[in-house]
C-alpha positions in Angstrom: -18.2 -27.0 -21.4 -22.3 -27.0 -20.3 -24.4 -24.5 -22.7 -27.7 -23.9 -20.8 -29.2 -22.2 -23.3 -28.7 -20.8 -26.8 -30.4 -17.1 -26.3 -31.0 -14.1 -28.8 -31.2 -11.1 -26.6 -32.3 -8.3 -28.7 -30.2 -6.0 -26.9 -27.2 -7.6 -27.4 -24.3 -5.6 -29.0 -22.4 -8.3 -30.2 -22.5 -8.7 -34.2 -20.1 -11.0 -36.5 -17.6 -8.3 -37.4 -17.1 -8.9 -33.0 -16.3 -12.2 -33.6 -14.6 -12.0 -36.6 -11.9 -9.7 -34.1 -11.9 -11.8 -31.9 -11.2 -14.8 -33.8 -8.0 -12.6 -35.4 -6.8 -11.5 -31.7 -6.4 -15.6 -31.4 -5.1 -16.0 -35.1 -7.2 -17.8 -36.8 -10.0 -16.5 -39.7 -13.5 -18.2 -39.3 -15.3 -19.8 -42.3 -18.4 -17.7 -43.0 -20.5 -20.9 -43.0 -19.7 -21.5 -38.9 -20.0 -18.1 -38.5 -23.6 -17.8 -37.5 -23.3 -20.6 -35.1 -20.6 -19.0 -33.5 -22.1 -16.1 -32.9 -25.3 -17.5 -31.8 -23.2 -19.3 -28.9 -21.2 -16.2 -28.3 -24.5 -14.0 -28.2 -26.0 -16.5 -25.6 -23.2 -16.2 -23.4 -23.2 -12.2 -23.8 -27.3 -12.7 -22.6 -25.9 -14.8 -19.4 -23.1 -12.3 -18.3 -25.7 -9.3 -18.7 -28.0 -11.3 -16.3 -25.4 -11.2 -13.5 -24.4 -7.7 -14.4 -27.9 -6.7 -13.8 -28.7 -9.2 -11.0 -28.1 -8.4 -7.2 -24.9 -8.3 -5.8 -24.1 -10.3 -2.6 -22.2 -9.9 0.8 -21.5 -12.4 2.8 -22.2 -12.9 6.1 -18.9 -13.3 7.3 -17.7 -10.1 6.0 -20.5 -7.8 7.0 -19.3 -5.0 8.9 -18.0 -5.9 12.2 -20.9 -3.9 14.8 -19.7 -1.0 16.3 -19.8 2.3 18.5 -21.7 4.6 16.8 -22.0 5.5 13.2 -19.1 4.5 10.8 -17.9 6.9 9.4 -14.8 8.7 8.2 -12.8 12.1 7.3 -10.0 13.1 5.7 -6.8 13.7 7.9 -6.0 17.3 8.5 -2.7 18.5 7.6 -1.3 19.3 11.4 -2.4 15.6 12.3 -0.7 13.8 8.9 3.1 15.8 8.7 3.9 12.5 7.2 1.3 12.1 4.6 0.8 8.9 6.6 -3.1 8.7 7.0 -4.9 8.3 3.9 -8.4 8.2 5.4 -9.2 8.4 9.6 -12.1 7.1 11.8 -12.3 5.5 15.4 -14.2 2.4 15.2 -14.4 0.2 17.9 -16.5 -2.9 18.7 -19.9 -3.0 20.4 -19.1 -6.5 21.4 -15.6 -7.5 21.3 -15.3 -11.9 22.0 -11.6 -11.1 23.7 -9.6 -8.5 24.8 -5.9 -9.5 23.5 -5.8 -6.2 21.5 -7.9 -4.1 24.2 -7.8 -0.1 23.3 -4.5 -0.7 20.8 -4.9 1.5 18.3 -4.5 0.2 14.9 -3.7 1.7 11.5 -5.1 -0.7 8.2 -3.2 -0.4 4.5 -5.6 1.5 2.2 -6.0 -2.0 0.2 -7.3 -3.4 3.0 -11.1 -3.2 3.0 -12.6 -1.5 6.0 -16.7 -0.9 6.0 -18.0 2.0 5.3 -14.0 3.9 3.7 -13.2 3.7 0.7 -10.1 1.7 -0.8 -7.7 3.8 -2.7 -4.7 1.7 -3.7 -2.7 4.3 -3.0 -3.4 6.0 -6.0 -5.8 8.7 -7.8 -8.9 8.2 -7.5 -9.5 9.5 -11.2 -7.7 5.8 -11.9 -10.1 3.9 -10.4 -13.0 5.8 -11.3 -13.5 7.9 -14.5 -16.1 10.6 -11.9 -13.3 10.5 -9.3 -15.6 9.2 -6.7 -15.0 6.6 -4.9 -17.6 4.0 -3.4 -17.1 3.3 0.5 -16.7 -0.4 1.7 -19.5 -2.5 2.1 -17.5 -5.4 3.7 -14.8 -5.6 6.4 -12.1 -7.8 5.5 -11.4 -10.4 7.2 -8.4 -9.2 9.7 -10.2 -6.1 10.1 -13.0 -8.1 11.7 -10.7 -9.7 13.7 -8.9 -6.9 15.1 -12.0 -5.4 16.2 -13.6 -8.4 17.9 -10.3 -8.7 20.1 -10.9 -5.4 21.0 -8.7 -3.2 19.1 -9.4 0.1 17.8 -9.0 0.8 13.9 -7.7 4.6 13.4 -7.9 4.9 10.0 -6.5 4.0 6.5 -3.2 4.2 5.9 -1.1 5.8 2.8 0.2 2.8 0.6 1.8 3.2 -2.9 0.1 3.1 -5.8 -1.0 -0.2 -6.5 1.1 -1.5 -4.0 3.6 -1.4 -6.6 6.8 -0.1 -5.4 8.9 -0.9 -2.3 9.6 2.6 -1.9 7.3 5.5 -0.3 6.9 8.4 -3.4 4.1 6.6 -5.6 1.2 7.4 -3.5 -1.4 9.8 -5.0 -1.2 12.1 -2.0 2.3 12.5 -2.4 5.1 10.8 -0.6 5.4 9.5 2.8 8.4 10.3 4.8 10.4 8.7 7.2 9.6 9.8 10.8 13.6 9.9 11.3 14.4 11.9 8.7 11.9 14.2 6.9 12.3 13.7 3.0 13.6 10.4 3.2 11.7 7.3 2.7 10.1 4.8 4.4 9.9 2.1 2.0 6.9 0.6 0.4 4.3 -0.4 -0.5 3.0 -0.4 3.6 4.7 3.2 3.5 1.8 4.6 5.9 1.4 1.9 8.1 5.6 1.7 8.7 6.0 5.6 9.1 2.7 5.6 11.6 3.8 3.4 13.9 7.3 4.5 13.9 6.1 8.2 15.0 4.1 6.4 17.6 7.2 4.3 18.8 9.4 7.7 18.7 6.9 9.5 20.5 7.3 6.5 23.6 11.0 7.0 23.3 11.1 10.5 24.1 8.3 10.1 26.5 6.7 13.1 25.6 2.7 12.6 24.6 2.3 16.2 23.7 4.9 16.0 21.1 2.3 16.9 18.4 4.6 17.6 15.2 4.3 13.9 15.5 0.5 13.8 14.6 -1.9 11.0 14.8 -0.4 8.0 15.1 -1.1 4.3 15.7 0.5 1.4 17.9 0.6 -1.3 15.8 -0.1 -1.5 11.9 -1.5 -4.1 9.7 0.6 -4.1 6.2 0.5 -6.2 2.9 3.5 -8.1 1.1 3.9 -9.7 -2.1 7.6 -8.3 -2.4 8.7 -7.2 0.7 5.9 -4.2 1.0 5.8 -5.1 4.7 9.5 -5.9 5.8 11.3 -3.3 3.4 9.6 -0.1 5.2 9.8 -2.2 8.8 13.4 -2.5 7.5 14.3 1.3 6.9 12.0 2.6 9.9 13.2 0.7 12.7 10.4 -2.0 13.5 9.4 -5.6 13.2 7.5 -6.7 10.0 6.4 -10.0 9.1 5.6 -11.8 6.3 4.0 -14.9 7.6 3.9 -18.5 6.5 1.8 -18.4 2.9 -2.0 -18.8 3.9 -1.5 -18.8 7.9 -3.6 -15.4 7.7 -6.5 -14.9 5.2 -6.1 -12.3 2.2 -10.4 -11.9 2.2 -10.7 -8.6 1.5 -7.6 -7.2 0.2 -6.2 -6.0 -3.4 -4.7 -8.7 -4.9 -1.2 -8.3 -6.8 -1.5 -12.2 -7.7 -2.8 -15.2 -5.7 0.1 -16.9 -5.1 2.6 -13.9 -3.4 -0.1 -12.3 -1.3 0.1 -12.1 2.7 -1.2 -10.3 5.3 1.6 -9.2 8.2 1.5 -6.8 11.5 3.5 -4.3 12.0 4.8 -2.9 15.4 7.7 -1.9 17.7 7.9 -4.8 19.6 8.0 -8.3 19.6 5.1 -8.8 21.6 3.0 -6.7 19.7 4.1 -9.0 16.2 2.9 -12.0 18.2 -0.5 -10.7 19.6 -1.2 -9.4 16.1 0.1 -12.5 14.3 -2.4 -14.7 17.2 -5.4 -12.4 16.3 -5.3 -12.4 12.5 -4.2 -16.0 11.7 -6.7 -19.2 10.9 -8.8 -20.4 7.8 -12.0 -17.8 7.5 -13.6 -20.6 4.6 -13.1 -17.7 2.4 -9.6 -17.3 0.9 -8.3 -19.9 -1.6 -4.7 -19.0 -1.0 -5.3 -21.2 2.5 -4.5 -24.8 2.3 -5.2 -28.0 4.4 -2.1 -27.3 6.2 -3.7 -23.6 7.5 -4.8 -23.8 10.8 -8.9 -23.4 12.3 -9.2 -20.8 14.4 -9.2 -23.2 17.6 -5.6 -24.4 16.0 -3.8 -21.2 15.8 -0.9 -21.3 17.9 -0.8 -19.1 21.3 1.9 -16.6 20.0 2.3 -14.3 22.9 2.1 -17.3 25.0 5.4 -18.9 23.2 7.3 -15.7 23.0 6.8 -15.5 27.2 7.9 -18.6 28.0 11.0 -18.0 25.2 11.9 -14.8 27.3 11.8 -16.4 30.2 13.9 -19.5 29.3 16.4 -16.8 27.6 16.6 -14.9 31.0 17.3 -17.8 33.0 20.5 -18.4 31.2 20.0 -21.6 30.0 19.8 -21.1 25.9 19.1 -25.1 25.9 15.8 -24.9 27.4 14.6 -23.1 24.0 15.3 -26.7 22.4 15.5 -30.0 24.6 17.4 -31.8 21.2 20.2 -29.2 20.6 21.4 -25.9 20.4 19.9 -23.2 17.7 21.3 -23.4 14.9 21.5 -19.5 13.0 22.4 -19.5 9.3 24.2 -16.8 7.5 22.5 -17.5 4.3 26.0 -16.5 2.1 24.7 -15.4 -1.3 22.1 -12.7 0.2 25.0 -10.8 1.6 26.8 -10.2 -1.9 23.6 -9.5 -3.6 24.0 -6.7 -6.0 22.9 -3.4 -4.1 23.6 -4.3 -0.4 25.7 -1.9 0.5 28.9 -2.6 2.8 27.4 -0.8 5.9 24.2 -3.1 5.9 26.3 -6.4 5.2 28.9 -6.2 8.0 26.1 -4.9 10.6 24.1 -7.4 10.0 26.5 -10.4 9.4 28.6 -8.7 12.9 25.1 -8.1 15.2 24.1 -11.8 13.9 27.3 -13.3 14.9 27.7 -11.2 18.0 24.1 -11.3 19.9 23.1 -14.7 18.7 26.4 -16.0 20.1 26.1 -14.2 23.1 22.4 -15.8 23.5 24.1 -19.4 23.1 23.4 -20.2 19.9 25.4 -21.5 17.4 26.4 -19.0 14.0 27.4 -21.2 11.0 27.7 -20.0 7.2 24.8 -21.8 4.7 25.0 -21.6 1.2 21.8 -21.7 -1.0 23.2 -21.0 -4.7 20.1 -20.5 -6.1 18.9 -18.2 -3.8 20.6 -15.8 -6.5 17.8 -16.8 -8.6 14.9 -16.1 -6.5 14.5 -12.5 -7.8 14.2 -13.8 -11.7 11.8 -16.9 -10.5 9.5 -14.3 -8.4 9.3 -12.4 -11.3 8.6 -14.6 -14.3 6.3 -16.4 -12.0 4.2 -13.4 -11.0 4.6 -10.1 -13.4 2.7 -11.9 -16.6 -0.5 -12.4 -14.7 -0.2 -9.0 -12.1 -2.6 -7.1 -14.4 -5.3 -9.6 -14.3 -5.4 -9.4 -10.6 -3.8 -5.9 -9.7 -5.2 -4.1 -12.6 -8.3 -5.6 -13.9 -9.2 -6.9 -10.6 -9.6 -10.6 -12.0 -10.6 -13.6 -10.2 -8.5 -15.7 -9.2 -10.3 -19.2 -10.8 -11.1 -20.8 -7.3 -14.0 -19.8 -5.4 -13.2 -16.4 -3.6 -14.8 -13.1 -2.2 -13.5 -10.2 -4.3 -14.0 -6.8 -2.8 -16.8 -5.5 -5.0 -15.7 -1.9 -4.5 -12.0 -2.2 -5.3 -10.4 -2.3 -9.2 -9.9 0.5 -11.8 -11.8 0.4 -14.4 -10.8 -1.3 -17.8 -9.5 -0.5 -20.5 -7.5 2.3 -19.1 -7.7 5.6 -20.9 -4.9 7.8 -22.4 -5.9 10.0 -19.3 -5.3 7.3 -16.8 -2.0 6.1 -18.3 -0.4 9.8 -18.1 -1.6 10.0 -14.7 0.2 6.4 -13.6 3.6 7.6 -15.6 3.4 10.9 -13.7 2.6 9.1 -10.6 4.1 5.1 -10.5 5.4 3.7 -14.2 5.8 0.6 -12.6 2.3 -0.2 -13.3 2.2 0.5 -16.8 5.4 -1.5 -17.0 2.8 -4.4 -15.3 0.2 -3.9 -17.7 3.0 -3.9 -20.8 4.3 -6.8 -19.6 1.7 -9.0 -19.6 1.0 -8.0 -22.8 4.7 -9.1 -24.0 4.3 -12.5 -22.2 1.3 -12.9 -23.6 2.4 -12.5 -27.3 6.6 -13.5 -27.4 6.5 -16.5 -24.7 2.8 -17.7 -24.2 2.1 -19.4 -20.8 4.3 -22.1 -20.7 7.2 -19.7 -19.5 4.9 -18.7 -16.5 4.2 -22.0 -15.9 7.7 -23.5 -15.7 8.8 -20.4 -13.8 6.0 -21.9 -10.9 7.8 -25.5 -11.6 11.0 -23.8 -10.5 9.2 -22.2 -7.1 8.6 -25.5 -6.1 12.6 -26.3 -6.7 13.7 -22.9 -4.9 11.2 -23.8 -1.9 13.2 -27.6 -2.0 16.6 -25.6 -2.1 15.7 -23.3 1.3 13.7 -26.3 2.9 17.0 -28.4 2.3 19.3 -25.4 4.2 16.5 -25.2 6.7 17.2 -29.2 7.3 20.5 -28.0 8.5 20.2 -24.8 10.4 16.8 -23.7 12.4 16.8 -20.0 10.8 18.2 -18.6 7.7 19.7 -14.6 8.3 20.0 -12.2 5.3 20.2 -8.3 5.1 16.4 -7.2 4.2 17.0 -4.0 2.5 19.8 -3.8 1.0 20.4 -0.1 2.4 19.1 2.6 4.9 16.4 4.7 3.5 17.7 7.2 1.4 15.9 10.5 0.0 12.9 10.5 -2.2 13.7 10.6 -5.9 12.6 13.9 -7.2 9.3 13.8 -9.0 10.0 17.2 -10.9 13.2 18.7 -12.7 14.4 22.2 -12.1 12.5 24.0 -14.5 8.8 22.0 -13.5 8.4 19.2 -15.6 8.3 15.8 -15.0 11.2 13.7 -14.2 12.0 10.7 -16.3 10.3 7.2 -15.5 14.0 5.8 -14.6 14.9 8.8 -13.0 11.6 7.7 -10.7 12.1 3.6 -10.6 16.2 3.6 -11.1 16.3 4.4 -6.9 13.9 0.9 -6.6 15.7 -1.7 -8.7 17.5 -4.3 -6.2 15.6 -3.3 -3.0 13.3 -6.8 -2.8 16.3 -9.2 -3.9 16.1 -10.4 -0.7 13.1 -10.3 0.1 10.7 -11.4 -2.6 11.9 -15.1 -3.1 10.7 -15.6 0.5 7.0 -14.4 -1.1 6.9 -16.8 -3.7 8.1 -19.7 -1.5 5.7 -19.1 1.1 8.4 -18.8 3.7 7.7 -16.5 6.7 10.2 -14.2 7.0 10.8 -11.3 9.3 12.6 -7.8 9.4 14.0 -7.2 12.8 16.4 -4.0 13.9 20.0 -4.8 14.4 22.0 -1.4 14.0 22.6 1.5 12.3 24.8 3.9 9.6 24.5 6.9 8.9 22.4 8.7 6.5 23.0 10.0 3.0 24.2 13.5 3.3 23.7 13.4 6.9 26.5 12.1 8.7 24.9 13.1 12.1 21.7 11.6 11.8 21.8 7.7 12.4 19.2 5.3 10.6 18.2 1.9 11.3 19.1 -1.4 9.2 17.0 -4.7 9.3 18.0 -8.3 9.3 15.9 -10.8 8.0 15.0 -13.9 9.7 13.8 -17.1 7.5 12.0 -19.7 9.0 10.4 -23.1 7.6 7.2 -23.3 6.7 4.0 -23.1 9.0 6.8 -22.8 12.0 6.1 -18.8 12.6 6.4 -19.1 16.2 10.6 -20.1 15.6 11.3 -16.8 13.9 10.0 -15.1 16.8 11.6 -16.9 19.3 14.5 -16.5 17.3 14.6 -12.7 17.6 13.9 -12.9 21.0 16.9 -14.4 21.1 18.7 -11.8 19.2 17.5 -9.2 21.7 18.7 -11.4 24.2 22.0 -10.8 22.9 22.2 -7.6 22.6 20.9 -7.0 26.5 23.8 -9.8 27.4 26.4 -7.9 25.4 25.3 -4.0 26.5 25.1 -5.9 30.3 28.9 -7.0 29.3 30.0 -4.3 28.1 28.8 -1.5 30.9 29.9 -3.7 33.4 33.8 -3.6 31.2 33.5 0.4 31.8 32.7 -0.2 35.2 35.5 -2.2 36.2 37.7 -0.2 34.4 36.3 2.9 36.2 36.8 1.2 39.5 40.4 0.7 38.4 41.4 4.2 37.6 
């Protein structure tokens, strides 16, 4: 350790019943006779943190507010434009300049943990958390994505609703209330990209019923940029019908965004179509210099891989029905990963429509459907979470760095300690994040950081287990959530108090089992629509179930040419089976 100067700031607060605290919050009693040199060194260090505090603040140049039309600015959504409580913030920004045109006029909806200059972030949650006035300060950076999506010529919409902290994989936590499902008022959409899922999904219903005045629809956006450290973008793709990814772990910088913890956090697009992943995925991806969480392996920008280009030439090799052009050396290889589909929680519905439409269209495409087992897959949920939950209120709560050089949103974070105020107001809203905040406390004092740091030893053997399955098969297939979106828990009991904090959470537990190991791994993984069953209480009404698709490491592009091939499929088999009811037309 370098001391550059012992210091006695006059100002300073800290005296030596501070350090004698401290010393007993780390268990041992100093000697009165070190004492005063103690303290000394701790004052000096008090005199050097004050000197930032009080210094300039810096923004750099990378992350400066893209330029655009007009004045940014924004306003709040009005009620007839947001029936899903969808929006959490709107504007219409567009570039003055954009460098290429791969996202020309798309309009785009951002997570509210997503830094966009000149809005303000809200987590999701009250603004009374994050700041004691209630007052929020606006952005002065555009992350890095958002940049991007502007310069390729996309339009940015808005802000949109996300849980609070990003901390449930369901759609009721936000402070604004919950977001609903855009099939099926009062159900959910899944979390934590809950506003970015349901917005694109009233966009994507709106093209299906070809009807642009449909205005009970509101304001909504074509394509949606979410965050994951769970599932937070492939759960709510999952339970609303649409593609989510989760990409490869540092193939698209985090600069900018609210971290849960370092190691889980991605970036991924959301959007009805396949296309729209891969344009999306092409504009956002490559090292910005900025974000630790990229590695040697991430690619420059000149090095990202041409997406939309491989997905074309995929469709077309698909369409001129020969399945062998997709691969010169052999046949696809699709892997029913076993232990995902008897995961507790996936309910009997999800597990034969996704194991039949895997089976079924991937066959009918020409690829080959084996069985894979990965035993320990069962243990990815406990490894994600003693690898992650002891340090998620450094980074999610106290807005911590992360130890390498990075760019921290300077306007993001609550403020620390948290009051008695602020903690009725998360247990009313989303006890999940007291529960993160208790339990790093817990780690902390029964198991120290040697549990956390063999629970990141076993990543590294659950990455060697899926690698070693993805050695034998090209894709891995699992149910993503383990059921179709059912009804919002009920916040309040009959006579208006609050419910219970399990009678909130019990309706999460189990949703990211499959899901989550993938985040930790690094994995990209994506959530594709492959059927229906019916809703709860609602026989009639039809909602949609996502299979997951697993692909190795830094190979993106073979997940998506992998679902192209699964929509391939399908075409083949609805081809097959109206031409069965025409021939057996033509016979009567």
């Amino acid at each position: 350790m370098s001391i550059i100067a012992l210091t006695e700031d006059p100002d300073c607060r800290t005296n030596i019943e501070d350090l004698y605290q401290l010393s007993a919050q780390l268990g041992f009693k100093i000697e009165p006779q070190d004492a005063k040199d103690y303290l000394l060194l701790l004052r000096s260090f008090a005199a050097v943190m004050q000197q930032v505090k009080d210094g300039s603040d810096y923004i750099h140049p990378a992350l400066q507010p893209h330029p655009c039309i007009g004045v940014r600015d924004f306003w709040s959504p009005e009620p007839g434009q947001n029936p899903f409580n969808a929006w959490s913030h709107r504007c219409e920004l567009k570039s003055a300049s954009p460098v290429n045109n791969l996202l020309q006029g798309r309009t785009v909806a951002i997570k509210d943990n997503i830094a966009i200059g000149g809005l303000p972030t809200t987590l999701g949650t009250s603004p009374h958390i994050l700041r004691r006035s209630g007052i929020l300060p606006r952005s002065s950076i555009d992350a890095t994505v958002v940049s991007r999506i502007l310069a390729a010529g996309g339009v940015v919409k808005g802000s949109s609703t996300c849980e609070s902290f990003c901390a449930s994989p369901l759609a009721f936590t936000s402070g604004t209330g919950p977001v609903h499902n855009p099939l099926l008022h009062g159900f959910t959409t899944g979390g934590s990209s809950s506003g970015s899922c349901a917005l694109v999904a009233a966009c994507a219903l709106r093209k299906c019923r070809n009807d642009s005045q449909n205005l009970h629809l509101g304001a909504v956006a074509e394509v949606a940029v979410g965050s994951d450290q769970a599932g937070s973008v492939r759960i709510p793709a999952s339970y609303t019908g649409l593609y989510g990814l989760k990409p490869t772990f540092g193939l698209i910088p985090y600069t900018g965004a609210a971290s849960m913890t370092p190691m889980i956090d991605h970036l991924g697009p959301i959007a009805s179509s396949l296309e729209d992943i891969a344009v999306l995925l092409r504009v956002m991806s490559g090292y910005d210099g900025l974000d630790p969480r990229m590695t040697p392996e991430s690619p420059l920008l000149d090095q990202v891989e041409d997406y939309p280009d491989i997905l074309k030439d995929a469709r077309q090799k698909l369409s001129s029905n020969d399945a062998s052009k997709l691969n010169e050396t052999k046949t696809l290889r699709v892997g029913l990963l076993e232990e995902s589909f008897f995961v507790s929680g996936v309910s009997p519905e999800v597990r034969e429509t996704v194991r039949d439409a895997a089976k079924l269209f991937f066959t009918s495409a020409g690829a080959e459907v084996v069985n894979i087992s990965v035993p320990m897959h069962k243990e990815g949920p406990v490894i994600w979470t003693a690898a992650t939950r002891p340090s998620m209120s450094d980074w999610l709560c106290q807005g911590r760095s992360t130890g390498h050089l990075s760019f921290p949103p300077a306007h993001m974070g609550m403020e620390w300690p948290p009051t008695q105020e602020v903690y009725e107001r998360l247990t009313a809203l989303n006890p999940a994040v007291v529960n993160i905040m208790l339990s790093k406390l817990l780690s902390d004092r029964e198991f120290g950081p040697s549990v956390e740091a063999k629970a990141h030893r076993k990543v590294y053997e659950l990455r060697a287990a899926y690698d070693a399955a993805l050695d034998e098969v090209d894709v891995l297939i699992t149910p993503c959530a383990p059921t179709v979106a059912m009804p919002h828990p009920k916040l309040k009991t009959e006579d208006g108090s609050s419910s219970t904090i399990l009678e909130k959470l019990k309706t999460a537990v189990g949703v990211t089992t499959n899901t989550c190991p993938f985040n930790v791994t690094g994995h990209p993984a994506i959530s594709v629509p492959c059927g229906t069953a019916a809703a709860a209480d609602h026989p009639d009404i039809q909602l949609p179930i996502g299979m997951q698709i697993i692909g190795r490491r830094w190979h993106d592009a073979d997940i998506l040419v992998a679902a192209a091939m699964f929509e391939e499929g399908q075409r083949k088999s609805k081809e097959h089976t109206a031409e069965g009811l025409k021939t057996s037309g033509d016979e009567e």
